[in-house]
GUBA-283296 format. One line per field, with one value per residue (C-alpha): residue number from 1; residue in three letters; x negated, y negated, z negated. Coordinates in steps of 0.5 Angstrom, whole numbers, plus 2048, in hexadecimal, padded with zeros to 3 digits. Last residue first. Layout:
! GUBA-283296
torlum	[NUM/...];
kolpa	[Ala/...];
X	[X/...];
Y	[Y/...];
Z	[Z/...];
This chain:
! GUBA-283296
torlum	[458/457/456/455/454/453/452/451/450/449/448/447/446/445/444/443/442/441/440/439/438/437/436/435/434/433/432/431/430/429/428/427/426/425/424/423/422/421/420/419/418/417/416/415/414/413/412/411/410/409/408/407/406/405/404/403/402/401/400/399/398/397/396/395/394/393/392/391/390/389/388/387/386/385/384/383/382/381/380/379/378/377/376/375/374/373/372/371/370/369/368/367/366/365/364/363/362/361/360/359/358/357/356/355/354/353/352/351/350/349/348/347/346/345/344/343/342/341/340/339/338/337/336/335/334/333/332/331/330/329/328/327/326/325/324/323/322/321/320/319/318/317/316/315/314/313/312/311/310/309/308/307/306/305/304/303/302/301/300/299/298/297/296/295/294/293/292/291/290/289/288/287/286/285/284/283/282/281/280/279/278/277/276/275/274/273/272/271/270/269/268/267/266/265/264/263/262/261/260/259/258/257/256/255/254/253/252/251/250/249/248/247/246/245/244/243/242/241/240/239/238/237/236/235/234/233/232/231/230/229/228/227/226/225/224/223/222/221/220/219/218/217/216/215/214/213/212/211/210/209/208/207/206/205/204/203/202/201/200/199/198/197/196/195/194/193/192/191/190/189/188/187/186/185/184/183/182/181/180/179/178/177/176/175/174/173/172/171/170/169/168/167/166/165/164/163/162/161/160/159/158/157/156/155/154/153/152/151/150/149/148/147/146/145/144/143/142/141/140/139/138/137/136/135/134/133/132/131/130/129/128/127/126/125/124/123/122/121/120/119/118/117/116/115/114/113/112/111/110/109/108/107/106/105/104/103/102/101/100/99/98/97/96/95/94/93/92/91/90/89/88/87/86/85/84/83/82/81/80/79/78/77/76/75/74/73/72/71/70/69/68/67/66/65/64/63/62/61/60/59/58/57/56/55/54/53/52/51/50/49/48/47/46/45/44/43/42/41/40/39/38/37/36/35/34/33/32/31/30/29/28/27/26/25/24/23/22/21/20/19/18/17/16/15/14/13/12/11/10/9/8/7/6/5/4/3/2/1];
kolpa	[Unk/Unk/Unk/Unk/Unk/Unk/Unk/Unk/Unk/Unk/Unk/Unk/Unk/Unk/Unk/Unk/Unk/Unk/Unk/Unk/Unk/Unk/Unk/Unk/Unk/Unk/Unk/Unk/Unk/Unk/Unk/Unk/Unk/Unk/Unk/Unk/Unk/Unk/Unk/Unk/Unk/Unk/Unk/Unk/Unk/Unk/Unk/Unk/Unk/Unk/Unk/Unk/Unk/Unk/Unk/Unk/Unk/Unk/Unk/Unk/Unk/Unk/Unk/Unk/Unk/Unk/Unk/Unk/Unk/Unk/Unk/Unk/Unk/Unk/Unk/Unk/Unk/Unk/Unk/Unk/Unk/Unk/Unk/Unk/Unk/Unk/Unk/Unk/Unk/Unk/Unk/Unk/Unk/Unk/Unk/Unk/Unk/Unk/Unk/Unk/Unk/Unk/Unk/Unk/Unk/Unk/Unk/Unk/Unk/Unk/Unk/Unk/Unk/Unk/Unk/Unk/Unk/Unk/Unk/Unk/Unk/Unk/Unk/Unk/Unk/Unk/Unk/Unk/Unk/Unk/Unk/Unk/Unk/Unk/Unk/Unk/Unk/Unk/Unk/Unk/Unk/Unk/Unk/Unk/Unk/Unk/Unk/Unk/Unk/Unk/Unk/Unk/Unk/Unk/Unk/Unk/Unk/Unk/Unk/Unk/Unk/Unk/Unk/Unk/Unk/Unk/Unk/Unk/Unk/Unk/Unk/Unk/Unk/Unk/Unk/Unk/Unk/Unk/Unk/Unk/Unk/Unk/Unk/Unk/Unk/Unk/Unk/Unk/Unk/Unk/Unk/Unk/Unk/Unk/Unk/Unk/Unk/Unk/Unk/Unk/Unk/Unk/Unk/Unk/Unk/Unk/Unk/Unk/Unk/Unk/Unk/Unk/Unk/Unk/Unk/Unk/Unk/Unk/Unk/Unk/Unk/Unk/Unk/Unk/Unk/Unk/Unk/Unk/Unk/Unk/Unk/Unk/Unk/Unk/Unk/Unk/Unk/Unk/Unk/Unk/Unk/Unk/Unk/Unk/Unk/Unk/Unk/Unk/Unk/Unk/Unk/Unk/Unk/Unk/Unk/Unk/Unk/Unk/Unk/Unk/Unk/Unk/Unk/Unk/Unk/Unk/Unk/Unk/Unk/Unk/Unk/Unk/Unk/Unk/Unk/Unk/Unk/Unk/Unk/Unk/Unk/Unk/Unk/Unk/Unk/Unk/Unk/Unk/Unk/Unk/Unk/Unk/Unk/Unk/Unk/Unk/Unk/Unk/Unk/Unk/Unk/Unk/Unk/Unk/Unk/Unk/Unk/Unk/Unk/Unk/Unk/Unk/Unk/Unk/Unk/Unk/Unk/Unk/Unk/Unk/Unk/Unk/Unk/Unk/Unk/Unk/Unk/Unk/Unk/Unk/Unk/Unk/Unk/Unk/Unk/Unk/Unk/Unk/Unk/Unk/Unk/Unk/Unk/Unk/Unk/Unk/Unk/Unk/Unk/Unk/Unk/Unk/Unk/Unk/Unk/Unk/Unk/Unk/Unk/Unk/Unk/Unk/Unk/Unk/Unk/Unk/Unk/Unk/Unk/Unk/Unk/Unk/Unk/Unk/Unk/Unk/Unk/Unk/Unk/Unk/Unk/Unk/Unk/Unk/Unk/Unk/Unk/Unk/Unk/Unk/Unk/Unk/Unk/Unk/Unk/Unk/Unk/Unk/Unk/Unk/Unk/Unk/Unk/Unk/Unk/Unk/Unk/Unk/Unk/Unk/Unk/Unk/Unk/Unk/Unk/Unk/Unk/Unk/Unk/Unk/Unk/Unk/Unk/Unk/Unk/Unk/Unk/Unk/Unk/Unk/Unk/Unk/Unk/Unk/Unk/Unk/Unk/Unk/Unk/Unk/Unk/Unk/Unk/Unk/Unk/Unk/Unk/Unk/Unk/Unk/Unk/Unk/Unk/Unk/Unk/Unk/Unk/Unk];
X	[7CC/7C8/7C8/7C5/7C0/7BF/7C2/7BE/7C3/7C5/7C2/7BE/7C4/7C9/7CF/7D5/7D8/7D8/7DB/7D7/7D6/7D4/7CD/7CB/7C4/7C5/7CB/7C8/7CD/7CF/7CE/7C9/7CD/7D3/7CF/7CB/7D2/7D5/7D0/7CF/7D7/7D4/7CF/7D4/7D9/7D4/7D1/7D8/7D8/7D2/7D5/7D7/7DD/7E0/7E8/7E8/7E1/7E4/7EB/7E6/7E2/7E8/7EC/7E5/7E4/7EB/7EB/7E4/7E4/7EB/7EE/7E8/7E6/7EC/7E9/7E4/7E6/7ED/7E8/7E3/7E9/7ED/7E8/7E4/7EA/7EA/7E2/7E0/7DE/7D9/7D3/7D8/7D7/7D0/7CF/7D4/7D1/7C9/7C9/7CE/7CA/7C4/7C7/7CA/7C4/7C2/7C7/7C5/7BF/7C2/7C7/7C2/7BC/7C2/7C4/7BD/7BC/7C3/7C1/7C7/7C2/7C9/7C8/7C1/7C4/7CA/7C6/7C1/7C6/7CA/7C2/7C2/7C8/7C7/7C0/7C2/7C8/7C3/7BE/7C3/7C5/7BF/7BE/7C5/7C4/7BE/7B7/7B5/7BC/7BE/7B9/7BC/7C2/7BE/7BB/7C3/7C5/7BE/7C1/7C8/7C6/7C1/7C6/7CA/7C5/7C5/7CC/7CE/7C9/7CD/7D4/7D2/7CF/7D4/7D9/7D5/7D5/7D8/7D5/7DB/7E0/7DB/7D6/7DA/7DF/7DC/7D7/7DE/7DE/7D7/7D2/7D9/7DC/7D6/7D5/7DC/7DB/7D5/7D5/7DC/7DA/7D5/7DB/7E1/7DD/7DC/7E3/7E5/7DF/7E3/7E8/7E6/7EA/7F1/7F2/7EE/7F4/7F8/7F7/7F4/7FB/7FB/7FA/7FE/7FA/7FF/7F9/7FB/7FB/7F3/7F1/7F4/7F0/7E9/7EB/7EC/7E5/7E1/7E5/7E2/7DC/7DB/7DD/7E1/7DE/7DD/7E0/7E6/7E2/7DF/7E4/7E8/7E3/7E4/7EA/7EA/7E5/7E9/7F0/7EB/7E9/7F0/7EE/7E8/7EB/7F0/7EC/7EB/7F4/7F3/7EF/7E9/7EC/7EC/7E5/7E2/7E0/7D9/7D6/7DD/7DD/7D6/7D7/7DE/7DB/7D5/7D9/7DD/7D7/7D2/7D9/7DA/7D2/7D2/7D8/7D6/7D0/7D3/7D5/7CD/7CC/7CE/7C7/7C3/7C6/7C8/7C0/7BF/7C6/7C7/7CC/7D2/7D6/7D3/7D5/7DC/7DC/7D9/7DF/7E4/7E4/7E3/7E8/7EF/7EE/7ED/7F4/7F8/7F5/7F5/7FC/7FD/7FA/7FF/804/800/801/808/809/804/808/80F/80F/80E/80F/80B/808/806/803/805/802/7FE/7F8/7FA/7FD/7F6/7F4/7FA/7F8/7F1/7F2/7F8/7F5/7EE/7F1/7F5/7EE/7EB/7F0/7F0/7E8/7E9/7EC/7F3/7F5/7EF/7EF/7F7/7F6/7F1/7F5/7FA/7F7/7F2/7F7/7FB/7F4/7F3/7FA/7F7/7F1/7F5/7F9/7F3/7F2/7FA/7F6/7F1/7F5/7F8/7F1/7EF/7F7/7F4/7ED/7EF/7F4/7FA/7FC/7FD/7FF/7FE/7FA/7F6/7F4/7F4/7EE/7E8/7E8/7EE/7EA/7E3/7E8/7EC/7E6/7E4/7E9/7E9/7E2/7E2/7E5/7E2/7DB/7DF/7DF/7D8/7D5/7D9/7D9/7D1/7D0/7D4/7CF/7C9/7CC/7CC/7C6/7C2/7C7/7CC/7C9/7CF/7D4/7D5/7DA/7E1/7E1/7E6];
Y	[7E6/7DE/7DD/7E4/7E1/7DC/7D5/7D0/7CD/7C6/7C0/7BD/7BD/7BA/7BD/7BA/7BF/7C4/7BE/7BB/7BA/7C1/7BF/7C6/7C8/7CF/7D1/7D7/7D9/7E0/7E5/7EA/7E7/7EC/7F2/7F2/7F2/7F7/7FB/7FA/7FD/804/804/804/809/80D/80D/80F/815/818/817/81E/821/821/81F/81C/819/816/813/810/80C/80A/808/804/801/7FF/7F7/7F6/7F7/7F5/7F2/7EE/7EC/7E8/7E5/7E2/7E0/7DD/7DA/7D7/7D4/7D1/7CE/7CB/7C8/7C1/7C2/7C6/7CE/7D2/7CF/7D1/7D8/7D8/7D3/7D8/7DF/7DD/7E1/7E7/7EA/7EA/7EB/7F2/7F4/7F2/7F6/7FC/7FC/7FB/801/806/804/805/80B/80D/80B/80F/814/818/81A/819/812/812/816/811/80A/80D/80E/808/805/804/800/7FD/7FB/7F8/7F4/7F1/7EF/7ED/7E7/7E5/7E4/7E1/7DC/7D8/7D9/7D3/7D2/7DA/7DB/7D6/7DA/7E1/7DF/7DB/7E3/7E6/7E4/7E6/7EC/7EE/7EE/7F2/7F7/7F8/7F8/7FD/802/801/802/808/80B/809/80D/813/817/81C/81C/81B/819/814/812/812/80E/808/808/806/800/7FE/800/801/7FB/7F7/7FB/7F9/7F3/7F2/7F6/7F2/7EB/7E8/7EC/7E8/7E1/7E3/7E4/7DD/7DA/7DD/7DA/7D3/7CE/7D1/7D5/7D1/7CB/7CF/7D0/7CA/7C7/7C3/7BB/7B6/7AF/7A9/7A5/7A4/7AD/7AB/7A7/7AC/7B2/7AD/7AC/7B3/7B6/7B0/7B3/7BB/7B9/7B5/7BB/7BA/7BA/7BE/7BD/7C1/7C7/7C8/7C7/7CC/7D2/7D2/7D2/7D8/7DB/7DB/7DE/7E4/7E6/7EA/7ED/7F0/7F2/7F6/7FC/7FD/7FE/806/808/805/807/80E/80E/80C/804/802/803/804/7FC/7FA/7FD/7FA/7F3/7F4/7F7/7F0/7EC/7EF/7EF/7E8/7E5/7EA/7E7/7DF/7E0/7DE/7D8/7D7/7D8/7D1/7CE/7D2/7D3/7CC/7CA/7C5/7C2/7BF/7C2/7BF/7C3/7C9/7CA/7C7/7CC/7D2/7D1/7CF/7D4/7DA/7D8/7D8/7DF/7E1/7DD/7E1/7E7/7E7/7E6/7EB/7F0/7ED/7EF/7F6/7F6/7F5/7FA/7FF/7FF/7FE/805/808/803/806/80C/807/803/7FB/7F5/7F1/7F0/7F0/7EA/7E7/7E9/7E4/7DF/7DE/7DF/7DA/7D5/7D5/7D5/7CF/7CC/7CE/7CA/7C3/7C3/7C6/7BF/7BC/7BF/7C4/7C7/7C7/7CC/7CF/7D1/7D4/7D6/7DB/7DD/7E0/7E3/7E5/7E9/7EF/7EF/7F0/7F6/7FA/7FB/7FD/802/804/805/809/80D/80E/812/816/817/819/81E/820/818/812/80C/806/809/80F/80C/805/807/807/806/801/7FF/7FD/7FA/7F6/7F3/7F2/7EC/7E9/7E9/7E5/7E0/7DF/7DF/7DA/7D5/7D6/7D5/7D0/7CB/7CC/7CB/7C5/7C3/7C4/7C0/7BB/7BA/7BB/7B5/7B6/7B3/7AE/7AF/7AA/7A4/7A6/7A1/79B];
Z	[83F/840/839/838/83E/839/839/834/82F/832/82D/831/837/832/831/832/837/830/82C/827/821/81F/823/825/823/823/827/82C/831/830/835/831/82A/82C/82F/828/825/828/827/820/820/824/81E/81A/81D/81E/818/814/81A/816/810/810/80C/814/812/80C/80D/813/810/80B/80F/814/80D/80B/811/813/810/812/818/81C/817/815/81B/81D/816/819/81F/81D/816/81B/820/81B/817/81D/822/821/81F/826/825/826/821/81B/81D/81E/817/814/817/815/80E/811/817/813/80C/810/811/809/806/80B/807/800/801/803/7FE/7F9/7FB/7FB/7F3/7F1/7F5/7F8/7FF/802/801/805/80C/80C/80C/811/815/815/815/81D/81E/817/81A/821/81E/818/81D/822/81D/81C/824/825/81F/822/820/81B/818/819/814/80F/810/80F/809/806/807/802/7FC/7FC/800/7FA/7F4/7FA/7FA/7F2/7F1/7F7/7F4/7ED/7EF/7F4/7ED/7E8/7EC/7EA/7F0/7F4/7FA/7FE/7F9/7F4/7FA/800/7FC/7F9/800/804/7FF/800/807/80B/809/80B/811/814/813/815/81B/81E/81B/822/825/823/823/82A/82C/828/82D/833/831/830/834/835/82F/82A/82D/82B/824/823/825/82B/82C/82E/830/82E/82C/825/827/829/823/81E/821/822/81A/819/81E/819/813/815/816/80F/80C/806/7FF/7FA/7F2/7F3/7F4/7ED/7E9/7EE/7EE/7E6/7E5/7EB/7E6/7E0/7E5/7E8/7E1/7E1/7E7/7E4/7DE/7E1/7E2/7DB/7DA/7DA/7E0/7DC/7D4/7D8/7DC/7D5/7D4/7D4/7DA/7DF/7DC/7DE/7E5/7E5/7E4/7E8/7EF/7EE/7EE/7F2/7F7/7F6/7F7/7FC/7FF/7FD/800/807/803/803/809/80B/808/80C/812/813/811/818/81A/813/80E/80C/812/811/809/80A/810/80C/805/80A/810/80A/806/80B/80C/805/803/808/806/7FE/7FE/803/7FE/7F9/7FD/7FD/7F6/7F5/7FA/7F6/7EF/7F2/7F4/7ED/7E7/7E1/7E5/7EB/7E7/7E4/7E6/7E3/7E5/7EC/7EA/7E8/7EF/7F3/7EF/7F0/7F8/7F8/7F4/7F8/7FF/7FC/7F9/801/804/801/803/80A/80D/810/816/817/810/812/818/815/80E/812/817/814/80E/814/816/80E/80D/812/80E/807/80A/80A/803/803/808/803/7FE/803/805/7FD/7FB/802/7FF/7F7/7FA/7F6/7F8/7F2/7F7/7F1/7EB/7EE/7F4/7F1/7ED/7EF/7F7/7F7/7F1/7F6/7FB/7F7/7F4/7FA/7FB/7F4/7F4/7FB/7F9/7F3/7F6/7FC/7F7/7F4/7FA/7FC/7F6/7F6/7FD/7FD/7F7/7FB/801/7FC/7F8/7FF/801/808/80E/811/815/81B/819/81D/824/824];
């Protein structure tokens, strides 16, 4: 018997599923940026104490790193289970694992208290961190895109997309407000575990409210087929491999569609900590506050650029963003230097807003790539492949560079160079809007086929 077709998810319910993975992947990425934003405050000095401040910053960096290296393997585990038996299950154990592992962080004792122990138990954590974040993304966009119609996909899955500005304003407040009311010693000596230790009532809080959602009706059509088939006696591979063997080339695209964006996000907020308080040698409140403001702008303006690449498609909207951050690498460097509090503002806000082009329609795009039985598994290894590649070694080679050149003039190269990349990438990639998620790439049908474009044709 054919599995019942799915039916349109409610305007009600579409909302709340938004809302549930909009505040979820908010905390989650609160608990990984802010990592990022102590690593370049505080860490340095507490965990891999150095004579100088730059290289005890680089290792804290490089433990900073070693959460994207865990988010791949996070990537298949969660994908393939997200594919075996639904994306609700995986993204509460995501949400555990993350909360968990950043209240602990809360915890732990310095390196003065108990020397080597100190930086191992927190890169162990760091792990924690990663292999949790890798599972999040595919779930959090996937569940979205997947109860959403096929006519406002960008709009409504751009919204966990927001979750990383949304978590980033979120940690970069906390610690701002803290840095505001608390004496550089009283922070340094236990102010900076506040915001980890906040982490456990917002996990609370993230799992009352996404137990409540429902399952993707295209994921239980696609399970209720798998059931049928293997009654049948039909064998079927592994998600993971079967990505491998079908849809490679659309893991290597998911790969560079994010390479830029990763690269320029990191780059645009935690490298910013560092240049502008080591480097420019500013208050730390300066670069924490420009970074507030322009991500408070991202987050509203990054479900635009979705809606945008409903009407206009997800290639172009993306080329938008890549294009821009190419050319505003140089810009961007040039106003920061100009050590103005309203110029460094104006130069982090702009270049959030290219990377909101690239980043908005990134999870309906990546979503589109990939069949049902295999979306979880082969969004988040395309994504967060990326983020080892990019975004996991964008603050250690902008902070290498600066040690080594004191100019930021390399920096703008490397991130225009990563824009490229990008640009490059979405040029020769398919355009997906319109896509039944449903079906199967053979099973499309004609009229709803994406236009092909000479770019297509590349």
């Amino acid at each position: 018997m054919a599995a019942a077709r799915p039916t349109a998810t409610s305007p009600g319910s579409i909302k709340r599923i938004v809302a549930a993975s909009l505040i979820g992947t908010t905390i989650e990425w609160y608990d990984f940026f802010l990592y990022g934003s102590a690593a370049a405050l505080v860490f340095n000095t507490l965990f891999f104490p150095s004579a100088d401040p730059l290289v005890g910053t680089l290792i804290a960096f490089v433990t900073y790193a070693i959460g994207f290296a865990a988010r791949p393997l996070g990537g298949i585990v969660f994908g393939h289970y997200g594919d075996k038996i639904g994306r609700k299950k995986l993204l509460v154990i995501s949400l555990l694992m993350m909360g968990g592992a950043t209240f602990a962080m809360g915890l732990l004792p310095t390196y003065e208290t108990i020397g080597i122990g100190a930086p191992i138990l927190l890169t162990v954590l760091r792990l924690v961190q990663g292999f949790a974040l890798g599972g999040e993304w595919g779930g959090a966009v996937l569940i979205v895109s997947e109860h959403g119609g096929d006519k406002h996909r960008g709009f409504w899955a751009s919204w966990p997309q927001a979750g990383a500005p949304g978590g980033n304003l979120l940690a970069t407040g906390v610690l701002a407000l803290l840095a505001a009311v608390q004496s550089e010693s009283d922070f340094q000596a236990w102010g900076w575990r506040i915001p980890f230790l906040l982490s456990g009532l917002l996990v609370v809080i993230g799992l009352w409210i996404r137990v409540s959602v429902s399952e993707s009706p295209v994921f239980l059509e696609a399970q209720a087929k798998a059931e049928a088939a293997a009654a049948a006696g039909v064998k079927e591979e592994a998600p993971v491999v079967e990505v491998f063997r079908r849809s490679w080339r659309e893991v290597l695209s998911a790969i560079g569609t994010r390479f830029g964006e990763n690269i320029s996000y990191y780059i645009l907020t935690s490298f910013l900590l560092v240049y502008v308080t080591l480097h420019l040698e500013l208050p730390k409140s300066a670069a924490l506050n420009a970074v507030l403001i322009g991500s408070a702008i991202h987050f509203v303006t990054i479900p635009l650029w979705g809606a945008l690449s409903d009407r206009i498609g997800r290639r172009p909207v993306t080329l938008i963003g890549s294009v821009g951050m190419a050319v505003w690498a140089f810009a961007f460097f040039g106003l920061v230097d100009s050590k103005s509090f309203a110029v460094i503002t104006l130069a982090v806000t702009a270049g959030l807003l290219l990377h909101g082009a690239m980043y908005g329609p990134q999870a309906a795009f990546i979503s589109e790539m990939f069949d049902t039985k295999v979306r979880y598994s082969g969004a988040s290894m395309g994504s967060q492949l990326a983020s080892i590649v990019a975004g996991a070694l964008a603050p250690i080679i902008a902070v290498e560079l600066l040690k080594e050149y004191d100019s930021s003039t390399p920096i703008a190269v490397y991130l225009c160079l990563a824009a490229v990349v990008t640009t490059v990438t979405v040029a020769v990639t398919r355009e997906t809007r319109g896509r039944d998620l449903a079906r199967s790439r053979d099973e499309q049908p004609a009229e709803t086929q994406p236009v092909v474009t000479a770019g297509d044709r590349a």
